[in-house]
N, C-alpha and C positions, 0 to 999 in steps of 0.2 A: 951671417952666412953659415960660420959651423951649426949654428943651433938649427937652421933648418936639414943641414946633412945630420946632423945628429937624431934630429928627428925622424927622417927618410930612414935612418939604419936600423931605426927602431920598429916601424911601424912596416916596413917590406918583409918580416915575418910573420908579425900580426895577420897580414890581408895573405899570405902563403898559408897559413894555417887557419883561416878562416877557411880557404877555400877548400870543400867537399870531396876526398877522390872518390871519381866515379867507379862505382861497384861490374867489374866484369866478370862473369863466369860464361867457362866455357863447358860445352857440351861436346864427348866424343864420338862419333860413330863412324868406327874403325873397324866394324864388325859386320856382321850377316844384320841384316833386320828381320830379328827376328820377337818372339814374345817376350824374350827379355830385352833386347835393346827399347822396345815397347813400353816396358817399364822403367828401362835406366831416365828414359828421356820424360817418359811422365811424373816422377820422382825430381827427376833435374828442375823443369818447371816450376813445380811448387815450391821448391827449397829456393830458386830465384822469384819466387813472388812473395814469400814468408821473410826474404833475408833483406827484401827493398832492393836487389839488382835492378842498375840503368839500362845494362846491353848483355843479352845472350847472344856467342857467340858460338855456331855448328863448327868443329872441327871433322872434316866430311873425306873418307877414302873406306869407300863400299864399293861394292859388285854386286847391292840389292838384296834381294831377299824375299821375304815372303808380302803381297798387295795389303791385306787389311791391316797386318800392323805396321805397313806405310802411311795405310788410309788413318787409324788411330792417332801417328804421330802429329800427321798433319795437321788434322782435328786440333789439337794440342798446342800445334806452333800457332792456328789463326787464332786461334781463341785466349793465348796471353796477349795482354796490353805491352809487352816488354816486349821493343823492338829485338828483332832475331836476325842475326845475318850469318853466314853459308863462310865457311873456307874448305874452297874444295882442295885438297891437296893428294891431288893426283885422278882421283877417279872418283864420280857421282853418274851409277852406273842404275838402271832399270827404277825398282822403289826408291835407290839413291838422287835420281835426277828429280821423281816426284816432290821429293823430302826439299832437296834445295830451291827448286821452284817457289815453295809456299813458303820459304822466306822473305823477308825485306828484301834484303840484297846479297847479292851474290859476288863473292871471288876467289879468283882462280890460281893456283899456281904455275909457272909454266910448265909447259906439257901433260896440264891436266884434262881432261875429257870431262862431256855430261852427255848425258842422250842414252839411246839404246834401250828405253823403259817397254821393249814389246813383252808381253808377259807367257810365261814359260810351263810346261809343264813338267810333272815330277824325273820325266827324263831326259830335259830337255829340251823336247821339242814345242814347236807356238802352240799355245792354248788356245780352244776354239775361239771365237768370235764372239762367244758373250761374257768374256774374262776380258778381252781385247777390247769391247763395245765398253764395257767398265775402264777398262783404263783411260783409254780414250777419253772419254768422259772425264771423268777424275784428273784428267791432266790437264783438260782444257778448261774448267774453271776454275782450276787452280791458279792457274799460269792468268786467266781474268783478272783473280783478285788481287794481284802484284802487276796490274798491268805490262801486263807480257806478251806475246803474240801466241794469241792460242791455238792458231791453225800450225806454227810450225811445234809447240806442245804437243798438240796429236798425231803430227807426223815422227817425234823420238818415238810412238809408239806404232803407227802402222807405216807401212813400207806402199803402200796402194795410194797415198797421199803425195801429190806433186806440187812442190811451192816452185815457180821462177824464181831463180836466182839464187836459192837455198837448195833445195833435194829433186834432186830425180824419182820417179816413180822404179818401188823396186827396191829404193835404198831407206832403211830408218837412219833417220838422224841421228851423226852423234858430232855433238860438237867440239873442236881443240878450245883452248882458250882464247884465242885473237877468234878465231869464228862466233865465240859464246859473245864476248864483247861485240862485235857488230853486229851482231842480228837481235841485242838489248837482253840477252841470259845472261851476262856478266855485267858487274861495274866495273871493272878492273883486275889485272895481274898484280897480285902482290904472291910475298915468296913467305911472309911470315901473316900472324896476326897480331904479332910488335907493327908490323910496317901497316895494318890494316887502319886499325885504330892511328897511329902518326898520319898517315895522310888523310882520315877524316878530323881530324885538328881534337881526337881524343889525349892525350898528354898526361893527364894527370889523374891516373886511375890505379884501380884496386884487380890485380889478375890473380880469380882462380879457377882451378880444374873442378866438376862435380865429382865425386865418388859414391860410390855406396857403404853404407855402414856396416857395422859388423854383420848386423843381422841380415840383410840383404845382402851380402856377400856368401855367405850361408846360406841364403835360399837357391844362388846361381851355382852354390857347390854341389848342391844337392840334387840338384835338375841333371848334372853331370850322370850318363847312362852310367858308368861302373860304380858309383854311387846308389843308383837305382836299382841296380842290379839287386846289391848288398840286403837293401831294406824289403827286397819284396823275398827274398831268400829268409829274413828274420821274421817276417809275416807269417810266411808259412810253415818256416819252421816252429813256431811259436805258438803258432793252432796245434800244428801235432803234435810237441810236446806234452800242451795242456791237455789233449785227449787221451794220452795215455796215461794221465798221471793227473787225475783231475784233483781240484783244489789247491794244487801246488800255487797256483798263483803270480809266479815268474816270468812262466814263458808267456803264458797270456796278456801280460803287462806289456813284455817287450814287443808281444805282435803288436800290440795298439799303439805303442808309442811312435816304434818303425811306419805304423800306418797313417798318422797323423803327420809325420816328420816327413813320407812320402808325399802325402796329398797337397797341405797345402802351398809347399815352393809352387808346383802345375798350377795349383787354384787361384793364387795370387799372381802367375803371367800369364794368365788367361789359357792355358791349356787344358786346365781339367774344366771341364763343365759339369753343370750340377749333376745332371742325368746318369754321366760315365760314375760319380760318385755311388750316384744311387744304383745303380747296376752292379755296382763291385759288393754294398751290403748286401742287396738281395739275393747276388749270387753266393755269397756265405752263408745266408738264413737258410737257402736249397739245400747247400751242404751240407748242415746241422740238422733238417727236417730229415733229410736220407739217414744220419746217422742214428740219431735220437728218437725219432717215430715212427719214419716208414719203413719196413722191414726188408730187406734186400736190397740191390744196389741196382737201380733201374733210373727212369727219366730224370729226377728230378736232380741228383747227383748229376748227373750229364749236363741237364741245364744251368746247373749252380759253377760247374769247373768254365763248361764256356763264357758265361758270363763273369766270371770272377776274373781270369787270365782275360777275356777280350777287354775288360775296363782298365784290369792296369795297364794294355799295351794301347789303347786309345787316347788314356790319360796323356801318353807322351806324346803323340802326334796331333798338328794342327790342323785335324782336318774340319771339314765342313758339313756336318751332320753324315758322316759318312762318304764323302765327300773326299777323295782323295788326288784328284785330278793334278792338285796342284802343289800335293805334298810328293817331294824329292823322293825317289825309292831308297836312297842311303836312308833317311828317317824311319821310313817305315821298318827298313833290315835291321836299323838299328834300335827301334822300339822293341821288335819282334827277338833280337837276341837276347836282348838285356830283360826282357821279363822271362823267357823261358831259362836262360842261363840261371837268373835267382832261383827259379822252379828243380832244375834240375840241382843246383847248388844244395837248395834245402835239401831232396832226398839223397842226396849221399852223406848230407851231413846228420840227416834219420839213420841212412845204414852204419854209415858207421862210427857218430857220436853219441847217439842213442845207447849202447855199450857203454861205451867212457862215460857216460852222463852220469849213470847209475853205481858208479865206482866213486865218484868223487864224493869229498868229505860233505861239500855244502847237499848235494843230495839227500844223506844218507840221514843229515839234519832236520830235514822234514818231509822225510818217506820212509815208509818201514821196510826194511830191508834184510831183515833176519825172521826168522819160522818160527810161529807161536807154538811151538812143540806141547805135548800133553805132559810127555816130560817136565816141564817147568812149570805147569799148572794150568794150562790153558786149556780148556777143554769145548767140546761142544756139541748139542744134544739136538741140534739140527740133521745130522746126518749118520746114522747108521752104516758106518762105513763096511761090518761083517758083511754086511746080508746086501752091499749094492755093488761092491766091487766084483765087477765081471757083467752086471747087469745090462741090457741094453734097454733104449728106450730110442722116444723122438725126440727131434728138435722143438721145443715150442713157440721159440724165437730163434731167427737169425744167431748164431753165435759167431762174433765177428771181435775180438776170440771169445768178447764172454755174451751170458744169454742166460737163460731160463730150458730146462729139457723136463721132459716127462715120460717118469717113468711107475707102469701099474695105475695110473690116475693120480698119481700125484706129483708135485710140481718141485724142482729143484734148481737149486742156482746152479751155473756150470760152465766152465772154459773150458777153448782146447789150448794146443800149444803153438798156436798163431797162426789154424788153418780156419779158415771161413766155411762155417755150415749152416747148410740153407734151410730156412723151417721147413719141417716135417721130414726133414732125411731120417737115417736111422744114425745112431750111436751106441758106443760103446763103454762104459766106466772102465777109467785105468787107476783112476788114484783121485785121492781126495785131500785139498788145501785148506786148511778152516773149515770154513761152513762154505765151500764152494768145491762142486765133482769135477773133475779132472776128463775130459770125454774125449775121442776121437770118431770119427766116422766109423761104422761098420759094416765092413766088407762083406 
């Protein structure tokens, strides 16, 4: 008799330790569903199909969000093999209630709600009827494929929908949790997802929370508007440094670094699209063709600024080929500040860091900054400075400030001192810098 308890005491950790705990990770969405929740959760997925989880678990209190990357998640929830169940704790509200639908199963806390998925527009108000005729849709064979009732599914979204014994016409459904349980959108109230898993006889398992990695955490800091602000301010200020100081090579590094460190967080949650990409180069080549070949400041310039400023500030908003119906007016005010505030940010940091810039030691390293005087041996056999100072002539290029003038038939390099003169004005020699005339307009 002892040797078989002896045995039993030996071997009841053996078959504990044999046995497997189940792997659960949970997913939060506590947030807006928006391009990055779109992410966190498409992320989430993979890392539980890559890691072998049994049970993804929705930790669910939203107020909805934006339809297609509701539409995307769902996508995402049917299509893993790895059963997914919904704890709504407290509210699973518009894109929220679609989201928990196209779960396995569903539960609730007390006094949690689902319903109310009628779709909205950016201020509020219902969005017409073919936003609605989509959701509609979208909710009812959702709600199919978890055998669910998909007539009362389209009524959490239209109000024109009368079930007996469920809704009145006039009213969208939203359901408490004891209504969710009767009418089969809930399996049950529980108050944890400890208590979730214990009464489906889960017991001996593995819980953890998904996160984002460094690097993805980084990409959602960067998406942050006064973040964006920042980068589109070093963008531009980073072109015009380089143009006034060409070669230097710094500031034009830092544009492109800022512009790469801007784009792709957008490109990767699905905000920026190709298009707006290719519209912000283009509208920089305009820039650069205005400055470097075509001579005065006319169309193409105009064309290059609008499009350059319309793509960063489209980059941030979700809209839909132009499409704005159903993007928030906060979004758009706050796309609209946060690129012109960089903008405005950059030139004053032109007016007046541009000064400081030229004072500092690292400048002074590699830009010349002191006067090749004759005095110290420098000379130059380009310009006849007796016989041109006082002379006038034309402009032969734009000088913006510097250019080409001519004067007598012949051709001379030449600035002024930072006013734009338009070819073929007249000028006037005041002073000559090296091999380059010194001119103002003449009155």
């Amino acid at each position: 008799m002892k040797i078989i308890k002896i045995l039993i005491f030996l071997l009841v950790p053996l078959v504990s330790f044999s046995q497997e705990k189940e792997k659960v990770l949970i997913l939060e969405i506590k947030n807006e569903i928006d391009p990055r929740m779109n992410r966190y959760i498409k992320l989430g997925l993979e890392e539980a199909e890559e890691s072998g989880t049994d049970l993804i678990i929705v930790d669910m209190d939203t107020y909805g969000g934006y339809v297609n990357d509701a539409k995307d998640i769902i996508e995402n929830l049917l299509d893993t093999k790895i059963p997914v169940w919904v704890f709504i704790n407290k509210d699973a509200a518009s894109a929220g209630a679609l989201i928990s639908i196209a779960c396995d199963s569903i539960y609730m806390s007390a006094g949690a709600s689902i319903g109310a998925a009628t779709v909205v527009m950016g201020q509020g108000e219902a969005a017409p009827d073919k936003y609605q005729s989509y959701m509609r849709s979208t909710m009812r064979s959702t709600a199919e494929v978890n055998n669910r009732d998909p007539k009362i599914a389209e009524a959490m979204v239209d109000e024109n929908i009368e079930i007996e014994g469920v809704t009145k016409k006039g009213e969208v459904i939203t359901f408490s949790t004891s209504e969710a349980i009767k009418f089969g959108f809930c399996e049950g109230q529980r108050e944890s997802i400890e208590e979730i898993l214990e009464k489906n006889g889960v017991t001996n398992y593995d819980l953890s929370t998904f996160e984002l990695d460094f690097v993805e955490k980084t990409i959602a800091f960067v998406i942050n508007p006064f973040i964006s602000g920042i980068l589109v301010l070093i963008i531009i200020g980073g072109i015009y440094f380089e143009l006034q100081t060409p070669g230097v090579g710094f500031p034009i590094a830092a544009a492109g670094v800022a512009l790469i460190v801007y784009l792709i967080p957008y490109y990767l949650n699905g905000l920026a699209e190709s298009w707006e990409i290719l519209a912000f180069i283009i509208g920089i080549l305009f820039i650069a063709a205005e400055i470097f070949i075509i001579p005065g400041f006319g169309i193409a310039g105009i064309i290059g600024i609008i499009l350059s400023i319309g793509s960063l500030t489209l980059i941030m908003l979700n809209n839909d080929a132009f499409d704005f119906s159903l993007v928030p007016f906060s979004d758009i005010f706050t796309a609209l500040i946060t690129t012109f505030g960089g903008i405005i940010g950059a030139m004053l940091l032109m007016l007046f860091g541009g000064v400081k810039l030229t004072d500092t030691k690292y400048f002074r390293k590699i830009a010349l900054t002191s006067t090749q005087a004759r005095s110290d041996g420098f000379t130059s056999s380009f310009i006849p400075k007796d016989t041109l100072l006082g002379k006038t002539g034309i402009a032969y290029t734009v000088l913006r400030p510097s250019g080409k003038i001519e004067i007598e038939g012949e051709i001379f390099d030449a600035s002024t001192r930072g006013d734009y003169i338009e070819k073929g004005e007249k000028v006037l020699v005041i002073g000559d810098e090296g091999t380059s005339l010194k001119v103002r307009k003449n009155k």
